[in-house]
FIROTI-966879 format. One line per 8 residues: number of its first residue (from 1); their letters; for each residue y, x, z of N, C-alpha, C. Coordinates in steps of 0.1 Angstrom, whole numbers, m for minus. Each point is the difference from the previous one (the first is absolute). Layout:
// residues N
NUM	A	Y/X/Z/Y/X/Z/Y/X/Z | ...
//
This chain:
// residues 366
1	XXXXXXXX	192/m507/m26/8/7/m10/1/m9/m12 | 2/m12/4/2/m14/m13/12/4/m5 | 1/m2/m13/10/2/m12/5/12/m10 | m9/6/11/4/17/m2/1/0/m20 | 12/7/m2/0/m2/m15/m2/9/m9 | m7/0/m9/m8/9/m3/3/0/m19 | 8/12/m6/4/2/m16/m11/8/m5 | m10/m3/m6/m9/6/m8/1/5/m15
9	XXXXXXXX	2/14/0/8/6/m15/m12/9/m6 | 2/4/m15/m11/11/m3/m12/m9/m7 | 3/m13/1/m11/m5/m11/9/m8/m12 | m8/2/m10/1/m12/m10/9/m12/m1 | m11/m1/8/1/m18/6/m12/m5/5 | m2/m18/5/m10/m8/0/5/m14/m4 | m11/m5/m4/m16/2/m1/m5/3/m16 | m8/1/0/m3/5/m12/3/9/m11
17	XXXXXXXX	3/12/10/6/10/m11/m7/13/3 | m2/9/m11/m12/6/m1/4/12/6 | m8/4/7/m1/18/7/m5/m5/16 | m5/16/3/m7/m2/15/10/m2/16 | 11/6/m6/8/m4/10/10/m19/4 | m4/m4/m17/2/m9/4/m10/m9/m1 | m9/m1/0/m12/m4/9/m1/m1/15 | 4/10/6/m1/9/12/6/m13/6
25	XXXXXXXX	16/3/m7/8/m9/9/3/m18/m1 | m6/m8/m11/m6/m8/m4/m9/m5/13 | m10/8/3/m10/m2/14/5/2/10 | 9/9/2/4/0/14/10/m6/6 | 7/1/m8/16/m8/7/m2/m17/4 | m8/m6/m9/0/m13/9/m6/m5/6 | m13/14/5/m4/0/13/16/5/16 | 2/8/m10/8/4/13/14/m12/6
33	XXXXXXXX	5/m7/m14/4/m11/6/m8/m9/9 | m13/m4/2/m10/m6/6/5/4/11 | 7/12/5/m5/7/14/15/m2/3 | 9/m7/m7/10/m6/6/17/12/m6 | m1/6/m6/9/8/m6/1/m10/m15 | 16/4/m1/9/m2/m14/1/10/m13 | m10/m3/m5/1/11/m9/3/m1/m18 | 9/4/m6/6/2/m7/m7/14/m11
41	XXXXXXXX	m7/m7/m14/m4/11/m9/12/0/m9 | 7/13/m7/7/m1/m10/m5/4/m10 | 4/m11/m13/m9/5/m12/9/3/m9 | m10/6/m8/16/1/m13/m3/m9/m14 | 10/m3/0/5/m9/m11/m12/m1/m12 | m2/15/m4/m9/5/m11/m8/m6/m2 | m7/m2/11/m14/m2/1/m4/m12/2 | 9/m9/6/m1/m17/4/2/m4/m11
49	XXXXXXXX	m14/m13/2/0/m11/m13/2/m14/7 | 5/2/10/2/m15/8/12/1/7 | 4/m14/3/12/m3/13/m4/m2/15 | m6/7/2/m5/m4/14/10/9/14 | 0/m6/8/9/6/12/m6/m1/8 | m15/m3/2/m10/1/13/m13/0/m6 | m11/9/6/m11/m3/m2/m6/4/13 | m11/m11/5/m5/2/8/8/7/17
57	XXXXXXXX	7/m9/m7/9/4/16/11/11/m3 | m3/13/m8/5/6/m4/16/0/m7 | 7/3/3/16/m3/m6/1/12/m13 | m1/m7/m14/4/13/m3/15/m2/m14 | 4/10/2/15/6/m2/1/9/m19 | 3/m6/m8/m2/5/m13/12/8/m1 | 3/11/m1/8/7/m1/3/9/m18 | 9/m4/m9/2/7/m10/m8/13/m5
65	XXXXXXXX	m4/5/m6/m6/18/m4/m1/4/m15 | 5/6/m4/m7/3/m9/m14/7/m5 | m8/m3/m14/m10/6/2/0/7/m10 | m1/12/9/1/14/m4/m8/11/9 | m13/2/m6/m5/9/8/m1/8/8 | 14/12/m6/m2/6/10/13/m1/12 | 12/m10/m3/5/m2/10/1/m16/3 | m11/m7/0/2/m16/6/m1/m3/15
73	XXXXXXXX	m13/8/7/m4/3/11/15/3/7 | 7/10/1/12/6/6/10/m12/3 | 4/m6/m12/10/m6/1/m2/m13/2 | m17/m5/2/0/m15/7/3/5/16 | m8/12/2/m1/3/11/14/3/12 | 11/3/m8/12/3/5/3/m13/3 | 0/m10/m9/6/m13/0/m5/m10/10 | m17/4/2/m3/m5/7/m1/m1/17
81	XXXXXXXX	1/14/m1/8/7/15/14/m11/7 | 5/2/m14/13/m4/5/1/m19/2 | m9/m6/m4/m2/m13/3/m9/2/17 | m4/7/0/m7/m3/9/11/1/12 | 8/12/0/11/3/12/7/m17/m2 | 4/1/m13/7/m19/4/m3/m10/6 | m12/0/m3/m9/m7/9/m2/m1/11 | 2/12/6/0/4/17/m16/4/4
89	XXXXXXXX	m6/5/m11/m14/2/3/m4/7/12 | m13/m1/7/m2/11/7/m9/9/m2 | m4/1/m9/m13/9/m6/2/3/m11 | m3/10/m9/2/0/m13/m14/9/m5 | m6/m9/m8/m14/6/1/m3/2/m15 | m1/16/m2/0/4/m15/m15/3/m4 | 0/m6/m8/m15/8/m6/3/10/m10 | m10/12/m1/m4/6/m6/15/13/m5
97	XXXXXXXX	m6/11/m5/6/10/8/18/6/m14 | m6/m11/m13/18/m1/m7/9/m7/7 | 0/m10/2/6/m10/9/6/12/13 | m8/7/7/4/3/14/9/8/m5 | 7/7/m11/13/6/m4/9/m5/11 | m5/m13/0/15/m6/6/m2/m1/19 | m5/5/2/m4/m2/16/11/4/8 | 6/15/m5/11/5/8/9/m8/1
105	XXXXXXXX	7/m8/m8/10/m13/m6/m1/m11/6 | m14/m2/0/m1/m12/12/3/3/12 | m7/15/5/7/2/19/12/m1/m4 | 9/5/m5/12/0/3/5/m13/m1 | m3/m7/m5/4/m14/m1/m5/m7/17 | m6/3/3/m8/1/10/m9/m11/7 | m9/m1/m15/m14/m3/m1/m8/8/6 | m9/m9/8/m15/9/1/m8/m7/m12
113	XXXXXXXX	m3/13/1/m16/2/m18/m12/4/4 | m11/m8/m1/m10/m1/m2/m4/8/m17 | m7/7/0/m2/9/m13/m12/m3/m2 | m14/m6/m11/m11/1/m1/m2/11/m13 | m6/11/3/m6/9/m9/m9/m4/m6 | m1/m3/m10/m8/m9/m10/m7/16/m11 | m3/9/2/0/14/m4/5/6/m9 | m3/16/m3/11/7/m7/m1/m3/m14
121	XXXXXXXX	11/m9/m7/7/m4/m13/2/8/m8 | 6/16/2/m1/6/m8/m9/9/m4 | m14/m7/7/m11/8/m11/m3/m9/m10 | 7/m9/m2/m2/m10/m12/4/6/m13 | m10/m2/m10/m2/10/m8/12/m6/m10 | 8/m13/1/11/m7/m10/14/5/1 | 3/10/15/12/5/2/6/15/m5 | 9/m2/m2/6/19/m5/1/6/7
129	XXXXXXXX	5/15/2/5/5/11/14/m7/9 | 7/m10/m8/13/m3/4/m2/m11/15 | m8/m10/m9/m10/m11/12/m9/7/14 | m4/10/m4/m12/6/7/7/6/12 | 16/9/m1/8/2/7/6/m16/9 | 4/m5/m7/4/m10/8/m5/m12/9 | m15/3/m5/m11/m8/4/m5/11/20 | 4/12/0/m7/11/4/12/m3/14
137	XXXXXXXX	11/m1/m10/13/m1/9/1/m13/9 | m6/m12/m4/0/m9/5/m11/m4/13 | m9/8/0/m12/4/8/5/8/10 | 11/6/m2/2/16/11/10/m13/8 | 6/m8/m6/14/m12/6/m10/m7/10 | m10/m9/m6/m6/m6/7/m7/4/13 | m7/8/m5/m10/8/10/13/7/12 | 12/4/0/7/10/5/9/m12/7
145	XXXXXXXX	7/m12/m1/10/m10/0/m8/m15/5 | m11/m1/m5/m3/m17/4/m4/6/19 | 4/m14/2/m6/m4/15/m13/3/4 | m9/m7/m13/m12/m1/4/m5/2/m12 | m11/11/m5/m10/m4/m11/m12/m3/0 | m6/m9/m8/m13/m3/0/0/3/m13 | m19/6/3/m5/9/m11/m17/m12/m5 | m1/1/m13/m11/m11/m3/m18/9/m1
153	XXXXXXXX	4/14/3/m15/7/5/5/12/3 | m14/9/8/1/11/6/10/10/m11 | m11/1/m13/12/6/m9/11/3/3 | 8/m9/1/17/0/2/1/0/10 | m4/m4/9/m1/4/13/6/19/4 | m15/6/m7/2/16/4/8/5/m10 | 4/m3/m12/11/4/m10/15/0/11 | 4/m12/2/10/2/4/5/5/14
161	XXXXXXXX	m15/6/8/2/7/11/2/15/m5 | m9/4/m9/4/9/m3/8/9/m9 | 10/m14/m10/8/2/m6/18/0/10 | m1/m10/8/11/m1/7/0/1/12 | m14/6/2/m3/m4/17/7/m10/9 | m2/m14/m7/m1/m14/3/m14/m2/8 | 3/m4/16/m9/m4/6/1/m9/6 | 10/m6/5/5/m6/9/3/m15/m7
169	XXXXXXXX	0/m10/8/1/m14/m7/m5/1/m15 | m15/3/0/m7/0/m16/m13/m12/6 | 1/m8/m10/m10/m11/2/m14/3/m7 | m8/m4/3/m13/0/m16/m1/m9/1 | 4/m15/m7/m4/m12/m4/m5/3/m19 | m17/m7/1/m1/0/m15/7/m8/m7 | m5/m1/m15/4/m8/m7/m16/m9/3 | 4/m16/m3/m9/m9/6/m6/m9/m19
177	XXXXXXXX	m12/m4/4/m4/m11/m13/m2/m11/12 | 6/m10/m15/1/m15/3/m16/m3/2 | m4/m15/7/m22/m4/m5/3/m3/m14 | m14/9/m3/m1/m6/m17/m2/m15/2 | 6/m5/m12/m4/m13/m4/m8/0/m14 | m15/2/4/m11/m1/m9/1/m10/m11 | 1/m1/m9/0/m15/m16/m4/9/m13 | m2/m12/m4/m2/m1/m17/12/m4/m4
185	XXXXXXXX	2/3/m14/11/m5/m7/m7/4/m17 | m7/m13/m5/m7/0/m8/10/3/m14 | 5/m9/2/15/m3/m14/8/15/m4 | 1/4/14/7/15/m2/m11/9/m7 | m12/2/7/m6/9/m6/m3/m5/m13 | m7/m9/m8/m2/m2/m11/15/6/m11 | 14/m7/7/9/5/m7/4/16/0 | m7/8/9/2/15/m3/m14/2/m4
193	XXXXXXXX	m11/m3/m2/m10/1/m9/m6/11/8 | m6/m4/11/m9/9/16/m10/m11/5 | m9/6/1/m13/m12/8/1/8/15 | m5/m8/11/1/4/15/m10/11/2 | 3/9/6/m11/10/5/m4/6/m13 | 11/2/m7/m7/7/m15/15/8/m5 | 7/7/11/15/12/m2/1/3/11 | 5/14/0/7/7/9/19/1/1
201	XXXXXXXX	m2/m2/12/16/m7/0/12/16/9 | 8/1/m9/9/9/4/15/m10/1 | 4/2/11/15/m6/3/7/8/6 | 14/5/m7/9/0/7/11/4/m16 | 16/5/10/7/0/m14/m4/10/m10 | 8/m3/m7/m4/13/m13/7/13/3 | 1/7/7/8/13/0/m7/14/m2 | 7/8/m2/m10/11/m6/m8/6/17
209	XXXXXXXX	4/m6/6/m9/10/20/m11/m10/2 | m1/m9/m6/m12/m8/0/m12/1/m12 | 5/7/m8/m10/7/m8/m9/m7/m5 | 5/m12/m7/m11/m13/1/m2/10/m17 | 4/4/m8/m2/5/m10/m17/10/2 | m4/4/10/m4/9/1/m15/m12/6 | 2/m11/1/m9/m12/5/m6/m6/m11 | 9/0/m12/m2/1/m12/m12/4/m8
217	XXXXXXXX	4/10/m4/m7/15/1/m11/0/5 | m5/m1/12/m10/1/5/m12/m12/m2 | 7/m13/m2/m6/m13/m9/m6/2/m12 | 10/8/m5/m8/3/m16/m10/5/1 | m4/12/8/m13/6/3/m12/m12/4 | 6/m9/5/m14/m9/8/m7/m8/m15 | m11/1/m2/m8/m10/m8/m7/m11/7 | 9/m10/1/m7/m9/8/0/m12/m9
225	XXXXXXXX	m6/m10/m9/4/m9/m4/m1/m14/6 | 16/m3/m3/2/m17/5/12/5/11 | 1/16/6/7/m1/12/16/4/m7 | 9/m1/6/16/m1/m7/8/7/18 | 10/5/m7/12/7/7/10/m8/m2 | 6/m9/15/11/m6/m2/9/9/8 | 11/0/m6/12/4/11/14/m8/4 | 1/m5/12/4/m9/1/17/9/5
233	XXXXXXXX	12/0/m2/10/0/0/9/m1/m8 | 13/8/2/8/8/m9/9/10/1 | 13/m1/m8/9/13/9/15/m9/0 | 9/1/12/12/m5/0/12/5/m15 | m3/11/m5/5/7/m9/m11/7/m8 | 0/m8/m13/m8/3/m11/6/19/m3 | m7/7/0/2/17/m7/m13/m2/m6 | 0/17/m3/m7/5/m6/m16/0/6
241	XXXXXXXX	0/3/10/m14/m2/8/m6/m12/m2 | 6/m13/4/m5/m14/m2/m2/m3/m11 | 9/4/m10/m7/m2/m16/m6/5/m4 | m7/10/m1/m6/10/1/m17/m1/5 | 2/m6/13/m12/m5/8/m4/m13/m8 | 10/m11/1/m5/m10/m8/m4/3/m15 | 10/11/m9/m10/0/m14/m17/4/4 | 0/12/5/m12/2/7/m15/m11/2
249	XXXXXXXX	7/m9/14/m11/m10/4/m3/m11/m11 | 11/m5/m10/m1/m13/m13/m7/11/m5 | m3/13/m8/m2/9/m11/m20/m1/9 | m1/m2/13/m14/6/3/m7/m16/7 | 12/m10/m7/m11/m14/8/4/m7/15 | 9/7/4/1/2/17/9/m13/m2 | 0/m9/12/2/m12/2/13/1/5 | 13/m3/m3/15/2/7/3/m10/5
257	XXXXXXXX	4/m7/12/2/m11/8/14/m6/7 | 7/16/m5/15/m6/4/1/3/15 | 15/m5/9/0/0/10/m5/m10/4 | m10/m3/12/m9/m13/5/2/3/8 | 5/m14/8/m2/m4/18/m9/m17/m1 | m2/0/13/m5/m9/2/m14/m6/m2 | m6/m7/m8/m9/m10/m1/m10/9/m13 | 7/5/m8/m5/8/m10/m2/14/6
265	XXXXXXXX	9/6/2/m6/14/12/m13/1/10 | m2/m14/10/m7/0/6/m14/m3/m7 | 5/m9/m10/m18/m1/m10/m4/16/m5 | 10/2/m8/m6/19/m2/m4/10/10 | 7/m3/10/m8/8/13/m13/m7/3 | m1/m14/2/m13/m6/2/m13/2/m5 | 2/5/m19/m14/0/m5/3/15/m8 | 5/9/3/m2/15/m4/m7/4/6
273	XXXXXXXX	m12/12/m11/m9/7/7/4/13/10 | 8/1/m5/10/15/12/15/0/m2 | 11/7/3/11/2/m2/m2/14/3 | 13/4/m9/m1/13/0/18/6/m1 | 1/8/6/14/6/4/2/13/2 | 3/6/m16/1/15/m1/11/8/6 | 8/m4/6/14/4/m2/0/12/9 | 12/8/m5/4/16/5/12/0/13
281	XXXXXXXX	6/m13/m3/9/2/18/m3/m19/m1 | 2/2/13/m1/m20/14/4/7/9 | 7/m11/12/0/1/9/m10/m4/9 | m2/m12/3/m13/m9/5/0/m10/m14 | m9/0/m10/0/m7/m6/m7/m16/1 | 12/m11/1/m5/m14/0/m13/m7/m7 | 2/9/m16/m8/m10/m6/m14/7/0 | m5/13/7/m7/0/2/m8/m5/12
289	XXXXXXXX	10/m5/10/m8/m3/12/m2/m20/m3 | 9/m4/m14/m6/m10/0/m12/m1/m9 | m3/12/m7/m12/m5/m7/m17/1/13 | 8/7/8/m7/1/13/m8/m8/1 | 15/m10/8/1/m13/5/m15/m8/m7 | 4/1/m11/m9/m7/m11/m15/1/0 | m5/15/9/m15/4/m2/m1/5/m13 | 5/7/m5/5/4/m8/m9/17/m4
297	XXXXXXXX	m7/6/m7/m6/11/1/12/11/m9 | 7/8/5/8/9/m11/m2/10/1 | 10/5/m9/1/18/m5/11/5/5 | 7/7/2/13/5/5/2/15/m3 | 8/4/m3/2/18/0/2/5/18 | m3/11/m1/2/9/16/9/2/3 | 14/m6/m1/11/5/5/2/m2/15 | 6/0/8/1/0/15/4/m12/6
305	XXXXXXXX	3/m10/m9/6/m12/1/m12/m9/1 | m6/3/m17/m14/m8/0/m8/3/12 | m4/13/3/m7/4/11/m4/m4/11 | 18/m3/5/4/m6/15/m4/m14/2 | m5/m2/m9/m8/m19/m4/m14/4/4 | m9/13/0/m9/2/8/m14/m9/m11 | 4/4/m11/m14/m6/m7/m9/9/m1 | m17/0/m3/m10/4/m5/4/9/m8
313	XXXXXXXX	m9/14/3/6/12/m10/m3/m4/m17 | m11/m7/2/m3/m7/m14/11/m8/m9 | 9/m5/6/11/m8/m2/12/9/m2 | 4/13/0/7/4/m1/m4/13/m15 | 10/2/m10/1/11/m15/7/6/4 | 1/14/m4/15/10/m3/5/m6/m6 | 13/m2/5/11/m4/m10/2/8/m10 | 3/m9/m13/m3/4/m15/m11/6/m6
321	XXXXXXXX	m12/2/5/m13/4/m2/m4/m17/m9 | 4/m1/m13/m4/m9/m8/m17/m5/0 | m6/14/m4/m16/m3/3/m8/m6/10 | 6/5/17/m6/m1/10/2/m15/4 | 17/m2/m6/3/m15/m2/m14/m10/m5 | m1/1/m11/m9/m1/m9/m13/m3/8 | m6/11/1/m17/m1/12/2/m12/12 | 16/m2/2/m2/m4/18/m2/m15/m6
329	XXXXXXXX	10/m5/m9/0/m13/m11/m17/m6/m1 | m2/12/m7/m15/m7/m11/m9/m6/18 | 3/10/9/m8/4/10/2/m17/9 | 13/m3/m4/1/m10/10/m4/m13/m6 | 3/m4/m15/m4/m8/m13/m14/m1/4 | m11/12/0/m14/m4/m1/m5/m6/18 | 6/6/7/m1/m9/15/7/m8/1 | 11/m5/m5/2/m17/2/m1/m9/15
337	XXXXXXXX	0/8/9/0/m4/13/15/1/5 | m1/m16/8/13/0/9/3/10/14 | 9/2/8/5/6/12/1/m1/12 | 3/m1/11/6/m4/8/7/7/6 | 16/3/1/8/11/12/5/m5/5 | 0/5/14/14/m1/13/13/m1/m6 | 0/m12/m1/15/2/0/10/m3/8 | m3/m5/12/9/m2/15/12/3/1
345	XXXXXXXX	0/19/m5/10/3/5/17/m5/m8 | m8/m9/m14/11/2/m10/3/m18/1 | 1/m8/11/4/m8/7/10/m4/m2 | 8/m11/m5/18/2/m3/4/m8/12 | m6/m5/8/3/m8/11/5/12/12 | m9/5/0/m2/11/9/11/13/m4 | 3/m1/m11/10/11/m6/14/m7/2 | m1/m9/0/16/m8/4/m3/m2/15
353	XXXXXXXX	m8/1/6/7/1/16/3/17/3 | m6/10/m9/5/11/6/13/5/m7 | 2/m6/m8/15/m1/m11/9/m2/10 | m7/m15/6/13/m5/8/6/5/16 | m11/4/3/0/9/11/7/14/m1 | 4/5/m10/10/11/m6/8/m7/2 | 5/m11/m5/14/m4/m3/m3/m6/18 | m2/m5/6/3/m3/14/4/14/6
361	XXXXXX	m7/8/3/m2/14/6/15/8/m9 | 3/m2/m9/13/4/m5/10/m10/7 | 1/m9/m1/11/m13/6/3/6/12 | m12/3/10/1/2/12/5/14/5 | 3/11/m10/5/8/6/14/m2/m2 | 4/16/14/18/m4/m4/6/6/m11
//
């Protein structure tokens, strides 16, 4: 099945552009070129700070957008449809469930779609009712229209069996962590003003479903002296929540790091005493399974997402229970002990042969 061509829509972009889907696809697509497919990411304009037309094997395709929150997603996504049919693609592989608006549009064009449910978007606490509909609408398209969906945990899994009674061509491929690459990076930390093994590290963006405000909050309670709260992200679109959270974290000491990849990310995962990840909706969240990766001791709230990660009941708060937050913190600061978890199943090697084995097993029908 060499060449088989393959339009990847529904992210950002790559490399280095912030959110968990595009992460996801960052790791996997130039594995799946490995396995002998042409694949094609489209990004949007917005978000690229470079000229590049390949990475890692990867073809990728910058297509015009504007940014506009609540219609940028739609209108790359139409556009990008429609490159793909010029193309002569054979696959049209959408992530995540705004994007799938357009799935019907693609059969008719008559693409096959590959749909990944990346989970439900509109319990994200940043959308109105207007988004939330169209987010809801996009999910009934995908789930009802793609060829094939793969779901990134059981969660979504039984949501959309028993929302659309979707059963049939449903994948469970997880979301996968890269090997940590264990380092110091001395220069960095001195210049954010953190000694190693002496902060608790929270990463991900700023949005109000991650409730890093409430991570906050529960820091202030801890009397620990010498230990510091860094939070390492940001938000694609500065509101009210991200300013808000940042007056917050500068106003109580809390270490702000910006968006970080690479060399500087993996030293803050390397010498934090826990990570911690409050948030009220995920789908399979990435950056918890890389603080994993790391041996990493954390905190997490009980939502069904966090859950399905299968940690220690110790390791798990009610979400928004600021206090209990609080106890699990201090609890994990005075043990100071590393981890070790299974993480096998979250393999990106292994996630790109069963990716690609969808797209074969689709090629091959009539």
């Amino acid at each position: 099945m060499n060449n088989m061509k393959i339009f990847v829509v529904g992210t950002r972009g790559i490399p280095n552009i912030m959110g968990g889907v595009e992460t996801h696809v960052e790791e996997l697509f130039p594995r799946i070129v490995t396995r002998g497919a042409d694949v094609t990411v489209v990004r949007r304009t917005c978000y690229v700070n470079d000229s590049l037309t390949e990475w890692h094997g990867v073809k990728l395709l910058d297509v015009e957008t504007p940014k506009k929150k609540s219609f940028e997603t739609i209108i790359h996504t139409f556009r990008a449809v429609y490159a793909a049919k010029k193309a002569n693609a054979d696959i049209l592989h959408v992530n995540a469930i705004g994007p799938a608006l357009v799935t019907p549009f693609a059969k008719l064009l008559g693409l096959k779609v590959v749909f990944t449910h990346h989970g439900p978007d509109y319990d994200r606490d940043k959308w109105g009712l207007v988004a939330k509909t169209i987010l809801k609408l996009g999910e009934r398209m995908g789930c009802t229209f793609a060829d094939d969906v793969i779901v990134i945990s059981n969660v979504i899994k039984d949501l959309i069996a028993r929302k659309y009674g979707r059963e049939k061509n449903v994948h469970l491929i997880y979301n996968g962590v890269p090997k940590p690459d264990i380092c110091d990076y001395p220069e960095y930390f001195s210049e954010l003003g953190i000694e190693k093994g002496k902060y608790v590290l929270g990463m991900c963006r700023f949005v109000p479903e991650k409730r890093l405000d409430d991570l906050v909050k529960a820091f202030m309670k801890i009397k620990q002296e010498g230990i510091k709260l860094v939070l390492a992200g940001d938000n694609d679109f500065e509101d009210k929540y991200s300013l808000s959270l940042k007056k917050l974290a500068r106003e109580n000491g809390v270490v702000l790091t910006g968006f970080v990849k690479g060399q500087k990310l993996h030293s803050l995962l390397s010498n934090a005493i826990c990570y911690s990840l409050p948030s009220s909706h995920e789908g399979l969240p990435i950056a918890l399974l890389e603080a994993m990766s790391y041996n990493l001791p954390v905190v997490v709230s009980d939502i069904p997402a966090n859950k399905e990660v299968g940690l220690q009941e110790e390791d798990y708060f009610r979400c928004g229970d600021v206090d209990q937050l609080a106890e699990k913190l201090q609890h994990k600061i005075n043990e100071n002990k590393r981890l070790t978890y299974d993480m096998s199943k979250y393999n990106w090697n292994d996630i790109a042969d069963q990716t690609y084995e969808v797209y074969v097993n689709l090629m091959n029908k009539k």
